[in-house]
Backbone as a ProteinNet text record, in pm:
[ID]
protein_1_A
[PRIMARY]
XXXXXXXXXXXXXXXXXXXXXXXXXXXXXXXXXXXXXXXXXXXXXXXXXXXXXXXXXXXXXXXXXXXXXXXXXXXXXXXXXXXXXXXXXXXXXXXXXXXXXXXXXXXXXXXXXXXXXXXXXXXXXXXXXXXXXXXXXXXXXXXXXXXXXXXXXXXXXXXXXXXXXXXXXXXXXXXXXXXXXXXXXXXXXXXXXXXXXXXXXXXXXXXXXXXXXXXXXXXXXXXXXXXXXXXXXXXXXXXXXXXXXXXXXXXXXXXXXXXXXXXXXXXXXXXXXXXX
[TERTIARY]
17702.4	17827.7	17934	18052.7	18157.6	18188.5	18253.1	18344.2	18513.2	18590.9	18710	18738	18754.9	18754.2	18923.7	18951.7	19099.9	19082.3	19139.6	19160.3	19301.4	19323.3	19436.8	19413.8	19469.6	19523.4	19671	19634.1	19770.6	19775.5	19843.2	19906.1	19982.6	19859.3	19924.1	20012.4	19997.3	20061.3	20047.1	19908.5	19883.7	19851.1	19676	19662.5	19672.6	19675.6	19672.5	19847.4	19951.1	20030.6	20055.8	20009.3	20058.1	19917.2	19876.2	19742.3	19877.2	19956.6	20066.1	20202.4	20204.5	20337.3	20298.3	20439.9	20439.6	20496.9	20450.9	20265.7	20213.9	20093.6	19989.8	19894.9	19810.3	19732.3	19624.7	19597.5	19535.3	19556.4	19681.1	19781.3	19758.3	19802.3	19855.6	19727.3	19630.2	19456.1	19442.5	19484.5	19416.9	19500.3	19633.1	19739.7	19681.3	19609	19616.2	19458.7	19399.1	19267.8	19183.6	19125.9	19091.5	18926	18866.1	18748.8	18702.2	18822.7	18785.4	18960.5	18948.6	19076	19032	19187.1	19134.7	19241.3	19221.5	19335	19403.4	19491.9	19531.6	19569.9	19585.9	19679	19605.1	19488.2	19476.5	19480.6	19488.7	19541	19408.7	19296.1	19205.2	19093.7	19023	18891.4	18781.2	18658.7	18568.2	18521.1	18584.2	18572	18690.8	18827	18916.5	18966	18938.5	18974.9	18855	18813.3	18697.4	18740.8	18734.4	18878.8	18728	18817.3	18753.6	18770.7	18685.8	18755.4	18562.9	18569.9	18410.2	18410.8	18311.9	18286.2	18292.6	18326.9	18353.4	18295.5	18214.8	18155.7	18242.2	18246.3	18368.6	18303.1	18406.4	18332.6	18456.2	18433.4	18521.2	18514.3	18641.5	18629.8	18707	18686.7	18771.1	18765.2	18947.5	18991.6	18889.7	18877.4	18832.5	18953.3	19059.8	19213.3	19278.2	19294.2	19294.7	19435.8	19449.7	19582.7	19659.1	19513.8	19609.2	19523.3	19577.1	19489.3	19377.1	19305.4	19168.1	19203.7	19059.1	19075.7	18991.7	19020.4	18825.1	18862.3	18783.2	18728	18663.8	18747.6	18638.1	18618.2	18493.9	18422.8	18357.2	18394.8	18281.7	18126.3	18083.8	18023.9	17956.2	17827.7	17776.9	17801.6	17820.8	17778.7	17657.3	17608.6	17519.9	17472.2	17601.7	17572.6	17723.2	17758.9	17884	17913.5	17992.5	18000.7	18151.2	18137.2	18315.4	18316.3	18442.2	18494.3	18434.9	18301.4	18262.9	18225.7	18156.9	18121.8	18259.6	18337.1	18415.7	18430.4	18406.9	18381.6	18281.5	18140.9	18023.6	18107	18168.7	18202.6	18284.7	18388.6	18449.8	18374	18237.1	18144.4	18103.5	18028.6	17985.5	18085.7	18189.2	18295	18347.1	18248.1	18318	18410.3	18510.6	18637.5	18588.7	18726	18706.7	18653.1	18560.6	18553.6	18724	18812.9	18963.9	18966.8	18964.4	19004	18926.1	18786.6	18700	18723.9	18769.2	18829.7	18923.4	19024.2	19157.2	19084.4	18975.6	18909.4	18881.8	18764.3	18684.9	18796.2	18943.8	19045	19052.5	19086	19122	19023.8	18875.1	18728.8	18695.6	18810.6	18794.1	18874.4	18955.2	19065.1	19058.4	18944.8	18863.6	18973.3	18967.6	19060	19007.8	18878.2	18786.7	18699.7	18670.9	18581.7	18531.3	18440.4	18360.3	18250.8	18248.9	18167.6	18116	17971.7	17934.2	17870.9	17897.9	17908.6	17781.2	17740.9	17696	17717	17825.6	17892.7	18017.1	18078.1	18132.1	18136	18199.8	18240.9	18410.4	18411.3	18548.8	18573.7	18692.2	18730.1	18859.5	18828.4	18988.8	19055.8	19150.6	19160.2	19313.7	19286.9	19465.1	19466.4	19550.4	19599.1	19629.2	19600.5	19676.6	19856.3	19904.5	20066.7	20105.6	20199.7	20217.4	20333.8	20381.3	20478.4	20602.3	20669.9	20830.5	20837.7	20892.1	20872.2	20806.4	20688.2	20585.5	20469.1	20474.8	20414.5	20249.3	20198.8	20064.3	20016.7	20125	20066	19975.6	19917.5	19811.8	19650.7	19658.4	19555.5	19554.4	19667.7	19711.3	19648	19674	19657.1	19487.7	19441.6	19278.3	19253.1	19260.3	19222.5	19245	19323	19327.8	19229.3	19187.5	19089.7	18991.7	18928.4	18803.6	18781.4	18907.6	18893.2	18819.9	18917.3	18913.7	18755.1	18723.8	18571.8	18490.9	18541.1	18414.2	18435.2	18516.8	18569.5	18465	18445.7	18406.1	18263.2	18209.6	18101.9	17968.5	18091	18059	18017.8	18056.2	18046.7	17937.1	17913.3	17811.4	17721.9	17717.3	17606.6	17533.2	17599.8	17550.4	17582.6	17665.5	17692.3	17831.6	17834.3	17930	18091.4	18149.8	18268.9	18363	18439	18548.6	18649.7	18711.1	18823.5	18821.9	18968	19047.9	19180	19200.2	19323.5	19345.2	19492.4	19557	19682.1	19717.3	19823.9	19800.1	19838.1	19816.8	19943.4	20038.2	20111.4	20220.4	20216.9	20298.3	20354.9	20525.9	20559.1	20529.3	20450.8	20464.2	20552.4	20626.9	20767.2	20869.5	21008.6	21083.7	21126.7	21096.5	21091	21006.7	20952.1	20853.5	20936.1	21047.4	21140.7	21287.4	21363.9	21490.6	21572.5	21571	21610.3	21595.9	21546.6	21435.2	21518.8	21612.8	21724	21703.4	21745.8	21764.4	21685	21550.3	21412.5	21353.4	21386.9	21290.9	21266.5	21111.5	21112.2	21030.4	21038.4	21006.2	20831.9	20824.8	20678.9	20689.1	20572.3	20576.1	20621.1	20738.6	20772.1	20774.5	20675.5	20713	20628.6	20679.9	20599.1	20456.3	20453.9	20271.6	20217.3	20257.1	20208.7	20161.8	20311.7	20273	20212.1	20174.2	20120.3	19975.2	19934.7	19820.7	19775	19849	19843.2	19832.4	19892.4	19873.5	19695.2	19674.2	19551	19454.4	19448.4	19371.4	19393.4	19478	19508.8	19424.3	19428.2	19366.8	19244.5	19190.5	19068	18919.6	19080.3	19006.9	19026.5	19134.9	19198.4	19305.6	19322	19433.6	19550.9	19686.4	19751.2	19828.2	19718.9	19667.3	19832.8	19916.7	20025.3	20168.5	20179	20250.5	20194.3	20048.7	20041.1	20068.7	20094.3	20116.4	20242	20342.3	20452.6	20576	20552.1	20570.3	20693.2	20791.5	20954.2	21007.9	20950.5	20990.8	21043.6	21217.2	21218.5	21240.6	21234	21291.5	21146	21002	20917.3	20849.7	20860.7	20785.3	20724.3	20663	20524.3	20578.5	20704.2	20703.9	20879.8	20936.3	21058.7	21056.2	21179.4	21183.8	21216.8	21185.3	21232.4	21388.8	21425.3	21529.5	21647.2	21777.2	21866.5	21899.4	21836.7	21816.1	21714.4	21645.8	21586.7	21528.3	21476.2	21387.7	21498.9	21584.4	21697.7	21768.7	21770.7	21857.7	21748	21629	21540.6	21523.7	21541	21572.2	21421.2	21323.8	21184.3	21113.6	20975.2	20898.3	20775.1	20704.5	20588.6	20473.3	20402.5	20292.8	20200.1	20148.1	19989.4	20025.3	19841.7	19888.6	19685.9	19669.8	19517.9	19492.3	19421	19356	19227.6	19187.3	19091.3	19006.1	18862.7	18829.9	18911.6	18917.4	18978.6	18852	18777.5	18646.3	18676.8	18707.4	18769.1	18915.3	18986.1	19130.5	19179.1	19090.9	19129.8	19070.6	19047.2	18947.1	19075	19169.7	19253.4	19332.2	19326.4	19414.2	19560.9	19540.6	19682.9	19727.3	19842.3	19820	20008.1	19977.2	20125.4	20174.7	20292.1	20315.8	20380.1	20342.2	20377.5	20475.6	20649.9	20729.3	20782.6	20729.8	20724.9	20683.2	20630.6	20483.9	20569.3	20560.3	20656.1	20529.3	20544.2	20462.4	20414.1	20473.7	20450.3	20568.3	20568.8	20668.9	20629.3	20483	20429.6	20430.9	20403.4	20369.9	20223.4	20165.6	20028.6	20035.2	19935.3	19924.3	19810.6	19879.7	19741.9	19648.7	19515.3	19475.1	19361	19346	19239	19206.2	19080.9	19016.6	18874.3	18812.8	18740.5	18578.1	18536.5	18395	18249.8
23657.4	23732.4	23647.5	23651	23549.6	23649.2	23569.9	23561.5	23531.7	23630.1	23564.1	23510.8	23384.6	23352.5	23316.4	23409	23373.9	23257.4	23149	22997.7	22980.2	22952.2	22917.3	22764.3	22701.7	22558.3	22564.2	22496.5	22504.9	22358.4	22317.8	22215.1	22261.3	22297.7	22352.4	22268.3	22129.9	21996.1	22096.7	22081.1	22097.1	22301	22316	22426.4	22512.7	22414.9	22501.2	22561.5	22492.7	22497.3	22662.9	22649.2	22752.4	22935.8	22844.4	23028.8	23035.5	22989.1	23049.1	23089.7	23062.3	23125.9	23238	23352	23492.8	23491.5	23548.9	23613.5	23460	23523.1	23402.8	23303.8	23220.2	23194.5	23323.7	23375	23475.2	23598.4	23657.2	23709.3	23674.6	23525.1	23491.3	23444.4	23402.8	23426	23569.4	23660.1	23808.8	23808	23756.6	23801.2	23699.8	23621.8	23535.1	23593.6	23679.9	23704.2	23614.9	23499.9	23406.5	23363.8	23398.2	23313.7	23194.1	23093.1	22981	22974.8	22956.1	22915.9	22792.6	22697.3	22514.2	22441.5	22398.3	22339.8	22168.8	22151.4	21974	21944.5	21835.1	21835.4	21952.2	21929.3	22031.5	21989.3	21888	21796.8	21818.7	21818.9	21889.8	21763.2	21802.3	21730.7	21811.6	21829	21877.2	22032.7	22136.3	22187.7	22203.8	22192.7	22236.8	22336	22394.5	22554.9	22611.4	22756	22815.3	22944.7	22928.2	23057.3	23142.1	23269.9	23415	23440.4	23411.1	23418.7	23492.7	23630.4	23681.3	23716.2	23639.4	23639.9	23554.8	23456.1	23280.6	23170.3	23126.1	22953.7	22856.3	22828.4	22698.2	22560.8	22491.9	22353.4	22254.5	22167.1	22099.4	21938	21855.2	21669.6	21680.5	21602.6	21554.7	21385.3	21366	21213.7	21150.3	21041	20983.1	20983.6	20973.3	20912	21073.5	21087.9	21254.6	21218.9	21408.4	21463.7	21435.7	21373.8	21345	21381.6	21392.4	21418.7	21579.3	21546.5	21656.2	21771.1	21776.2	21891.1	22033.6	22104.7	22248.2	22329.9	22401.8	22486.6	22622.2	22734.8	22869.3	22929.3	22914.1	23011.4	23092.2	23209.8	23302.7	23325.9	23230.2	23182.4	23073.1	23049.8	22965.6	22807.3	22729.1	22589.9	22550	22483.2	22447.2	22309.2	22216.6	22096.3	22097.8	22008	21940.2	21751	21754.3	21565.6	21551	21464.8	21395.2	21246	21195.6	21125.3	20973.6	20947.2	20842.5	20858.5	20975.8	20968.3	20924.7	20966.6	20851.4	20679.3	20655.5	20515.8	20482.9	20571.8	20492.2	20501.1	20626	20641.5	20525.4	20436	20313	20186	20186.6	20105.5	20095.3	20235.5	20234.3	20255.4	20190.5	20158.2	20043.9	19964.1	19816.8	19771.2	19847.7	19818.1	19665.9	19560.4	19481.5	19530.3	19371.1	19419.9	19452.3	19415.4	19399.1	19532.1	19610.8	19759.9	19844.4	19842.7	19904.1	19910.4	19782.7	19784.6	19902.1	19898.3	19965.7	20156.3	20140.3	20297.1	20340.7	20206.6	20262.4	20308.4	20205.4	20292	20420.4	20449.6	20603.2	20676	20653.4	20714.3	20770.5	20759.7	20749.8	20848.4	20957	21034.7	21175.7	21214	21305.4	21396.8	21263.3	21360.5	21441.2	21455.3	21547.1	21599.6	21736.2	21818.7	21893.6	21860.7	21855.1	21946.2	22088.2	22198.9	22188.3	22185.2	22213.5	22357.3	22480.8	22597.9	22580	22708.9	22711.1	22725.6	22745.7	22737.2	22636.6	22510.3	22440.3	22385.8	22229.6	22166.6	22193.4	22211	22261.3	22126.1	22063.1	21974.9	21935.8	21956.3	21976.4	21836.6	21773.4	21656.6	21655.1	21530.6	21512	21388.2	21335.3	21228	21126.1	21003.6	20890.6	20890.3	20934.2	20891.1	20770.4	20698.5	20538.6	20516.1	20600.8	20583	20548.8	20519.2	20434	20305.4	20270.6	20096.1	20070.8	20229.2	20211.5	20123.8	20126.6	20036.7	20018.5	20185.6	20161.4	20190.3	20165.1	20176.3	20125.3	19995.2	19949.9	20022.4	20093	20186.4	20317.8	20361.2	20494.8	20450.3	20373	20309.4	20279	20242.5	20198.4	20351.1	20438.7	20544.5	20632.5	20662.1	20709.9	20652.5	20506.2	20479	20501.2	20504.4	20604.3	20733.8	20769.4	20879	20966.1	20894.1	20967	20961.1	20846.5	20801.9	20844.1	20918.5	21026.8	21150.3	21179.1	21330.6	21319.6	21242.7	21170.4	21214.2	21138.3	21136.1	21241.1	21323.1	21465.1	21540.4	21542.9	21573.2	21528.4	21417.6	21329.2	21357.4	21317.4	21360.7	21524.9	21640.5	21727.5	21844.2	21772.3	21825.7	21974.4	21991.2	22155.5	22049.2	22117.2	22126.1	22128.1	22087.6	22033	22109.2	22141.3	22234.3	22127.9	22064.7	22004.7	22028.2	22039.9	22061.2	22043.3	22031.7	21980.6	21918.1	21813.5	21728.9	21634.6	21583.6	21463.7	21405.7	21366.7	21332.1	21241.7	21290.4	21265.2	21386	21368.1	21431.6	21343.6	21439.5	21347.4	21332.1	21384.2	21393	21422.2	21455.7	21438.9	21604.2	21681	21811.4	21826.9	21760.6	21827.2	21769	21775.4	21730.4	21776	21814.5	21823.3	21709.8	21595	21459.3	21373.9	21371.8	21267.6	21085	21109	20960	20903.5	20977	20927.5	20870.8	20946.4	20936	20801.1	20761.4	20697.3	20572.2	20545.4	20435.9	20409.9	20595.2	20607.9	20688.6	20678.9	20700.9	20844.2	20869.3	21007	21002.4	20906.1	20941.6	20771.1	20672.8	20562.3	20548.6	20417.2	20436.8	20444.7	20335.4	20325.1	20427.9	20521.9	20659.4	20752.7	20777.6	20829.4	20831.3	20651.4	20618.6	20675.9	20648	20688.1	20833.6	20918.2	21030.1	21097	20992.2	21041.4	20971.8	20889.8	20826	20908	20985.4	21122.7	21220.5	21281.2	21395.2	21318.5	21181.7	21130.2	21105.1	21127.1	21118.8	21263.6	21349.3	21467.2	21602.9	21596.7	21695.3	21731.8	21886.2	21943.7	22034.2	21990.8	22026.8	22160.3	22283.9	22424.9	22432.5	22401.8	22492	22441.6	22316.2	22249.7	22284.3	22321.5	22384.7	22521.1	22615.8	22746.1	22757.3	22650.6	22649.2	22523.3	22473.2	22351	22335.4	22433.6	22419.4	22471.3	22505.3	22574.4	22453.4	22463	22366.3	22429.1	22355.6	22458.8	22502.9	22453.4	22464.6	22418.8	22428.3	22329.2	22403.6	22299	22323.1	22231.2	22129.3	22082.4	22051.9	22129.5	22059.6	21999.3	21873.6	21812.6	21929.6	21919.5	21980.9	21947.6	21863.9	21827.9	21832.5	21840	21892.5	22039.6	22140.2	22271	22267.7	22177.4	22152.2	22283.9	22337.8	22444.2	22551.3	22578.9	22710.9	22649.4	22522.9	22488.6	22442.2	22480.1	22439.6	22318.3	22243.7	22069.7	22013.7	22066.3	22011.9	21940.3	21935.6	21885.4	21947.4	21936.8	21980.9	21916.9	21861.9	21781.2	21863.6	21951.3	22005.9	22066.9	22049.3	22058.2	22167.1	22227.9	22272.6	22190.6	22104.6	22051.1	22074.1	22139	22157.7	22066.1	22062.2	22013.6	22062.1	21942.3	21975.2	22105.8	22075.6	22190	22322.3	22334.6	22486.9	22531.8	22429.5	22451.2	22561.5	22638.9	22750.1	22867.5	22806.5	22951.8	22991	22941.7	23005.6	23092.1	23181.4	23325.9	23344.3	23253.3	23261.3	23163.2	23105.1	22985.1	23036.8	23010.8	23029.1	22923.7	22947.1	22873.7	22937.1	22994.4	23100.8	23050.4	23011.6	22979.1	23070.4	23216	23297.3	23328.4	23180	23209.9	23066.3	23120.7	22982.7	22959.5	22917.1	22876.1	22715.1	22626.1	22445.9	22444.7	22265.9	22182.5	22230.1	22292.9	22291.3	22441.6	22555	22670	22637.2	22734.1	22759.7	22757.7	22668.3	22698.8	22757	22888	22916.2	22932	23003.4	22940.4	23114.9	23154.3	23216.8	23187.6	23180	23105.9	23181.5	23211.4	23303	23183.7	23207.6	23115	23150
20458.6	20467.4	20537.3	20482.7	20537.3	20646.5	20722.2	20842.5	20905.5	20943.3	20952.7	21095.9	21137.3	21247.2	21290.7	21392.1	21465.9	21580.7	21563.6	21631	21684.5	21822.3	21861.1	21954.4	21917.2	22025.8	22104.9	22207	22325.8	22415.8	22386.4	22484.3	22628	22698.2	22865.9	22925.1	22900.2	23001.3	23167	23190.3	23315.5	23309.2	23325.9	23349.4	23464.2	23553.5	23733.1	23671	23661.6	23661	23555.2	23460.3	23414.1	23407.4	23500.6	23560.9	23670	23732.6	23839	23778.6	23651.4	23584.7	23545.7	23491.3	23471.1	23319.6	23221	23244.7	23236.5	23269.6	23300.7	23193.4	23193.7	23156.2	23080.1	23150.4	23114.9	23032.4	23039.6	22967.3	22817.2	22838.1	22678.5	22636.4	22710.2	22597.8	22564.4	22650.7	22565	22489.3	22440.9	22380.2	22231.3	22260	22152.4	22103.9	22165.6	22133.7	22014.4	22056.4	21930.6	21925.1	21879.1	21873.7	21956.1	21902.9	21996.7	22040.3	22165.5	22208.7	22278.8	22254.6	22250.7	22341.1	22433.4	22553	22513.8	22545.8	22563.8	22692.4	22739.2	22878	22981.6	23003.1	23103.1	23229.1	23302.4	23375.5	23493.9	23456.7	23579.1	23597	23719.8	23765.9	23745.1	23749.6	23761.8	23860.6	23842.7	23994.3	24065.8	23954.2	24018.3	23989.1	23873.7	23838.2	23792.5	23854.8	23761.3	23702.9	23587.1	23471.2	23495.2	23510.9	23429.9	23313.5	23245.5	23107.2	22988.9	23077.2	23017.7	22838.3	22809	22633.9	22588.5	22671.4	22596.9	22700.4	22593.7	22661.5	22688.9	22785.3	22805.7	22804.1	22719.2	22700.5	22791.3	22850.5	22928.5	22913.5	22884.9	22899.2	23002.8	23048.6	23241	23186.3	23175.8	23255.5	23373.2	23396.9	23495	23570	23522.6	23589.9	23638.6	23762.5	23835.4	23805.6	23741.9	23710.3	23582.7	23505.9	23348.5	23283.6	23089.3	23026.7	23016.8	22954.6	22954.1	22828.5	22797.2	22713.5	22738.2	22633.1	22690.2	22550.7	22535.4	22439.6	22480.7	22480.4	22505.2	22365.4	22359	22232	22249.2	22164.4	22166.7	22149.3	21999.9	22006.4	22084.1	22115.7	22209.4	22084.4	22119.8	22022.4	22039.4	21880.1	21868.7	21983.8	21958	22043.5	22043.5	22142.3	22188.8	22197.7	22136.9	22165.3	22232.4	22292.4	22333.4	22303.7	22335.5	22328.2	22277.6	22371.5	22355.2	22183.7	22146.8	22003	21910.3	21929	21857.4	21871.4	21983.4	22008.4	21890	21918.7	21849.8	21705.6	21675.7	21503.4	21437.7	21591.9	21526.4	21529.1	21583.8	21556.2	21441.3	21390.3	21256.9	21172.3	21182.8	21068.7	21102	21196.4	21169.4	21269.9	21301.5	21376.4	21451	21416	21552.8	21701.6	21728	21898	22033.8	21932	22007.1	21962.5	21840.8	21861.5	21950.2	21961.7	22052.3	22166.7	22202.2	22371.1	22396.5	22292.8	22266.5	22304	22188.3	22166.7	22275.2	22350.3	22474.4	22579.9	22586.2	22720.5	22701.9	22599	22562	22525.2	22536.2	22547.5	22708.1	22793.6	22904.4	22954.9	22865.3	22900.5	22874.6	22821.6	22818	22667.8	22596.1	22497.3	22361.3	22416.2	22279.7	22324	22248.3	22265.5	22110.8	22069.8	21927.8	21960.8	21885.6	21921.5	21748.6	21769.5	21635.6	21657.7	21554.7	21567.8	21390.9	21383.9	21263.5	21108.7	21076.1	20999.2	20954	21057.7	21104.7	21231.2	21234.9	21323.5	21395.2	21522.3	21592.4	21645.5	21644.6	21720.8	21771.3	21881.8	22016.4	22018.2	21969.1	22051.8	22100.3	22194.6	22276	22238.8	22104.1	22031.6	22148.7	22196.9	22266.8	22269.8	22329.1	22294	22314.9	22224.4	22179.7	22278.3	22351.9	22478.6	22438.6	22571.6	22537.2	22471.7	22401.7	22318.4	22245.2	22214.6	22137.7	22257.5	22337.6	22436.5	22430.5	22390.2	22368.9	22212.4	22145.4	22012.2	21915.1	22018.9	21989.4	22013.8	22115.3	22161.3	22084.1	21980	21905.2	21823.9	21736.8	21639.2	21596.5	21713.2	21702.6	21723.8	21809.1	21823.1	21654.7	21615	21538.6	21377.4	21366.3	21312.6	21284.8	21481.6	21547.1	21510.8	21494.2	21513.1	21342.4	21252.8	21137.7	21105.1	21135.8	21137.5	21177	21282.1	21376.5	21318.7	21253.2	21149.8	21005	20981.3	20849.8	20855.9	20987.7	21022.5	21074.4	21112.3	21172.4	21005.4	20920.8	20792	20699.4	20703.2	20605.1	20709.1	20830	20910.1	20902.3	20897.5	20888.2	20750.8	20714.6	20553.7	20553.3	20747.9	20773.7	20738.9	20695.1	20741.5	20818.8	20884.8	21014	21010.7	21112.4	21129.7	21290.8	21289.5	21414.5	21471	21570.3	21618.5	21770.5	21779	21929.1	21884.8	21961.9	21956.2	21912.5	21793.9	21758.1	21803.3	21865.8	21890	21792	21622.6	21558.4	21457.4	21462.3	21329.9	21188.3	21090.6	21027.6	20902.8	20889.5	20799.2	20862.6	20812.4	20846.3	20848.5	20794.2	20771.5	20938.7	21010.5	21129.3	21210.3	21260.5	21361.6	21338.6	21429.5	21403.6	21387.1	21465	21438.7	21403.7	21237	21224.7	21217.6	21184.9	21152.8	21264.2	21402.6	21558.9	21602.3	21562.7	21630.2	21551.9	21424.6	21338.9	21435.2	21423.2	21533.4	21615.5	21700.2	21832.1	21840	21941.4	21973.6	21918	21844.7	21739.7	21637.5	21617	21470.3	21432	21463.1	21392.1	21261.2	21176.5	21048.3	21083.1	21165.4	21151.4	21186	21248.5	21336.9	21205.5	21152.2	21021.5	20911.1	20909.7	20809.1	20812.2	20933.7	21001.5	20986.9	20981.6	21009	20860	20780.6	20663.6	20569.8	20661.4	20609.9	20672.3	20779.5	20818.8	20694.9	20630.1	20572.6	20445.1	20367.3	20249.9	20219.3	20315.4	20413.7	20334.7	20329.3	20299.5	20396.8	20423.4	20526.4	20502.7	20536	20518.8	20587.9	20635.8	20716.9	20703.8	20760.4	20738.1	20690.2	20823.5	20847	20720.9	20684.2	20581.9	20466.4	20423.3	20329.1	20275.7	20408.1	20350.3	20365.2	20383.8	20389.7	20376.5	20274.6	20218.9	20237.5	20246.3	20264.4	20378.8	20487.6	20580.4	20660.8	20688.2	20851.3	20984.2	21105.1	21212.6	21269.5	21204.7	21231.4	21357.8	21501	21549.1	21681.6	21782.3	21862.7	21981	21972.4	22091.1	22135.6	22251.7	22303.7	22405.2	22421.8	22560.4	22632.2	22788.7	22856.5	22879.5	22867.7	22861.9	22784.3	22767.4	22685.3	22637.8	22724.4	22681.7	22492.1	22509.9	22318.1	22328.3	22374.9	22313.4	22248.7	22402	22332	22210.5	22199.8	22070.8	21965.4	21993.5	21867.9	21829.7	21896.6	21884.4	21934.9	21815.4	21832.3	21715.4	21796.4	21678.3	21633	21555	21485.7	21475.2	21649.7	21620.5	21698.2	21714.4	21707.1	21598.5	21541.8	21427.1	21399.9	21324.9	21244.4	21099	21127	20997.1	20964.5	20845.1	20781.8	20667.9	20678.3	20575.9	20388.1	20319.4	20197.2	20130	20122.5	20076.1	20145.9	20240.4	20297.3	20293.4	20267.8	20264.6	20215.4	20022.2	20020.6	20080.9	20246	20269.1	20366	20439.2	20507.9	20445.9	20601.2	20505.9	20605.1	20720.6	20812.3	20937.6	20911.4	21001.1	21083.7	21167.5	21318.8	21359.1	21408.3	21529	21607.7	21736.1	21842.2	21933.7	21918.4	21939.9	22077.3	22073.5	22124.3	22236.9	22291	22378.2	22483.4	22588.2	22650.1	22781.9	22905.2	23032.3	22994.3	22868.5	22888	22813.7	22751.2	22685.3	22521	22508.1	22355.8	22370.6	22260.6	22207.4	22171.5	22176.1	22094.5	21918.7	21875.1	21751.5	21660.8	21537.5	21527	21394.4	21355.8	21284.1	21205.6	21119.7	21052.1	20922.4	20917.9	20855	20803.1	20704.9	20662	20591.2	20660.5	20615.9	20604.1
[MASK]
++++++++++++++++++++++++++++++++++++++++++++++++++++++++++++++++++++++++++++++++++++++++++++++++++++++++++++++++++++++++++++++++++++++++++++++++++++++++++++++++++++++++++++++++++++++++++++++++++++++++++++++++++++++++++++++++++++++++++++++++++++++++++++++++++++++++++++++++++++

C-alpha cells in the first residue's frame, strides 16, 4: 500500500538562534507537521541543544570547526541505517576523482554537511552544498564536492536498488528564472557557470527538480534573501534549496512549496509530498 509522505527542509543559519525567536523553532515544526523535517546551517556542537521534539528520531552531523555548518534530520520513522559525509568521500573514490580533488572533498567531509537516512521505501538525503564564497574563492572545493557528491547519489541507488529523494541548500540558482538579478549576479558565487553547469550535471544524472517541474514558468520564486538591502520585503531573492527526486519517482509527487511565509533565518523552509 502506498504512502503519502509530507517533507520539509530549512536552512536555520544557526538553530540556538532561532529556538529564541517568536514563534519559535518549535512552532514552525508543528506548523510544518512533516514526516521528516531536515536542517542546514545548524551551527551546533555535540550537546549543545537537546530539542523536544516527541515522534521523531533525530539524526545529527556536527562541523569539527565550532559554530559553523551542520546538518540533522527528524523522522518519524526510525532509519534503516544512516551515512554522512565521509561516504561521499569514499563515493569520489569509487569514481576515480583525482587525489587533488579528494583533498578538496575530504575539507568539506569535515563540515558535517550530510545526513543520508535510508528509510524503507527510499533514501533521504540532507545536505549543506559547500559555498564557492567571494571571488569564487573556494570554488575549487564546490566543484570537487559536487562530483562526490552526485556519485554518492548514484551510488546510494545501484547499491540498494531504493530510490533518492535530496534536499537542502545547494547553494546555486540554477537559471536565471531562480534569482531576481540574474545579469548583476552572473559570475558570482551561486550563480557562476561552472556552478550551474554542475548543478545541471546532478539533474542529468537522473534527478529531478520537484519544484521547477511543477512549475516551469513561475518567477519571484525563491528560498533565500540577503539580509541586507531590505531583499526579502522587496523579494530580491534566490531559489537555491531546492527537493530533488529520483527521475523513476518524479511522477509520484503530488505537492511541492516554498514557505515564503515562514521567516526566523536568511532562507524559508522548503517543501515536499510525495506518495510512494
Amino acid at each position: 500500500m502506498s504512502q503519502t509522505y509530507r517533507l520539509a527542509s530549512w536552512n536555520v543559519n544557526g538553530l540556538r538562534a532561532v529556538l529564541k525567536k517568536d514563534p519559535s523553532f518549535y512552532d514552525i515544526a508543528a506548523e510544518l507537521d512533516a514526516d521528516v523535517l531536515t536542517l542546514q546551517e545548524t551551527k551546533l556542537q555535540a550537546g549543545q541543544v537537546e530539542l523536544d521534539l516527541p515522534g521523531y528520531h533525530q539524526t545529527w552531523s556536527y562541523a569539527e570547526r565550532k559554530g559553523y555548518s551542520g546538518t540533522a534530520v527528524f523522522s518519524r520513522e526510525e532509519p534503516l541505517s544512516v551515512r554522512h559525509a565521509d561516504a561521499v568521500l569514499e563515493a569520489g573514490r569509487g569514481a576515480n576523482m583525482s587525489e587533488a580533488e579528494l583533498e578538496l572533498v575530504a575539507a568539506a567531509a569535515t563540515e558535517g554537511r550530510v545526513c543520508a537516512l535510508e528509510f524503507e521505501r527510499y533514501w533521504f538525503v540532507d545536505v549543506y552544498t559547500p559555498n564557492a564564497q567571494n571571488e569564487l574563492a573556494r570554488l575549487d572545493v564546490r566543484l570537487a564536492w559536487d562530483d562526490a557528491y552526485r556519485a554518492f547519489l548514484r551510488s546510494l541507488e545501484d547499491e540498494t536498488g531504493k530510490p533518492v529523494i535530496t534536499c537542502g541548500d545547494f547553494n546555486v540558482a540554477h537559471n536565471e528564472i531562480d534569482l531576481k538579478n540574474p545579469k548583476t549576479n552572473r559570475g558570482n558565487a551561486g550563480f557562476s557557470d561552472e556552478e550551474r553547469a554542475k548543478f545541471g550535471e546532478l539533474l542529468g544524472a537522473g534527478y529531478t527538480d520537484t519544484f521547477r517541474a511543477a512549475n516551469p514558468e513561475l518567477e519571484g520564486a525563491y528560498s533565500w534573501w540577503s539580509y541586507r538591502f531590505n531583499a526579502r520585503k522587496n523579494n530580491t531573492g534566490w531559489r537555491i534549496d531546492y527537493f530533488l527526486v529520483s527521475d523513476s519517482i518524479a511522477d509520484r509527487v503530488r505537492a511541492t512549496g516554498i514557505r515564503s511565509d515562514i521567516f526566523g533565518s536568511d532562507h524559508c523552509p522548503v517543501t515536499l509530498e510525495i506518495e510512494l
